[in-house]
C-alpha positions, 0 to 999 in steps of 0.5 A: 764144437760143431753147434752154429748149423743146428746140430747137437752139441756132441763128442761126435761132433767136434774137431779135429775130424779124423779118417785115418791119418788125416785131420780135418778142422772146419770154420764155417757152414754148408748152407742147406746142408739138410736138402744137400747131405743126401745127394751130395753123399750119393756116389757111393764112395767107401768113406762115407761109412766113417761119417758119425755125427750130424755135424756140417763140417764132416761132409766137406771133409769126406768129400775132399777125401773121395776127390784125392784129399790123400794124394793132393790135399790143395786139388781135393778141396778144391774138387769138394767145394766145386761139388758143393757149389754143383750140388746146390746149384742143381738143387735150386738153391740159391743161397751161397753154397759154402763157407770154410776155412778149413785146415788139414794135416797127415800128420807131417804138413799142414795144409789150410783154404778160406773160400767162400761161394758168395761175397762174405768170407770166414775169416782166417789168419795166421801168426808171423814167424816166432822169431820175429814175434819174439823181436816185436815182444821181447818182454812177453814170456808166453811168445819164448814157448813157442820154438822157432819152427812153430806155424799158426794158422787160426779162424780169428786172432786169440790176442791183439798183440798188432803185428803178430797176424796177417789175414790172407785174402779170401780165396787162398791155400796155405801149404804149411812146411818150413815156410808158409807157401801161399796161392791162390784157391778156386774150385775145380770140377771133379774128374778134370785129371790130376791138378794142382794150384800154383799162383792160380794157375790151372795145370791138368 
């Protein structure tokens, strides 16, 4: 439920957000987001007109969409969070522009980011394999629901079972498929052409 930035405690504002096959659930804030909406929801893109709500949380994710979320899930939040940043850069606002960690899924793979403009990080962990949970609690029936292919990706550990999370550092991707494939996360200018990430590294 959507309710830390101010807005109501509505239907319209919980997670997961949905724009066809996309699922999109957000840890964080906009900051400013009042002073920000309008100009950063400015460029016209046909997307914006499935925003409902008032929530913080749907704008990074129309964003995302409008810079190729579909095609490049890792590449089109990292335009959304350096539009973000620009925005409230050319606003004059000061404060850090933006708080996340988001994850996303198209139904098959599942993709996740923490990033922060300023030094402060939302958290983010994600359960070791279950398998190796299983090993490190054997007498814990509630691990033995979890099949073996089963992925946790979480803003903050739901028990303190140690062992069983890791944080990723503050600026990471997670590409969630039979593995957990992990990189770095920085933002990138819309309009610099097709990029991915891989280890950090910038290809155009």
């Amino acid at each position: 439920m959507r309710a830390g930035t101010g807005t109501l405690v509505h239907q319209t504002n919980c997670h997961p957000f949905r724009y066809r096959n996309w699922l999109f659930v957000h840890n964080g804030y906009v900051a400013n987001y009042e002073r920000l909406r309008r100009a950063a929801a400015g460029g016209g893109s046909r997307v914006f007109t499935n925003i409902i709500g008032s929530t913080d949380s749907k704008l990074p994710f129309h964003l995302a969409l409008t810079f190729g979320l579909a095609a490049d899930p890792i590449s089109g939040l990292a335009c959304m969070a350096d539009f973000v940043e620009a925005t409230a850069a050319a606003a004059g606002l000061s404060d850090p522009a933006l708080q996340m960690t988001v994850g996303v899924s198209d139904g098959r793979r599942r993709y996740a980011a923490r990033y922060a403009s300023g030094a402060r990080s939302t958290p983010c962990t994600s359960a070791k394999t279950p398998i190796s949970v299983r090993m490190l609690y054997p007498e814990n029936e509630r691990l033995a629901h979890f099949s073996d292919d089963a992925r946790v990706v979480i803003s903050e550990p739901l028990t303190e079972l140690p062992g069983l999370w890791r944080e990723p550092a503050p600026a990471t991707a997670l590409v969630i498929g039979d593995d957990v494939d992990e990189r770095d996360f920085c933002p990138i200018p819309p309009g610099v052409g097709k990029t991915t990430l891989s280890n950090g590294v910038r290809v155009a």
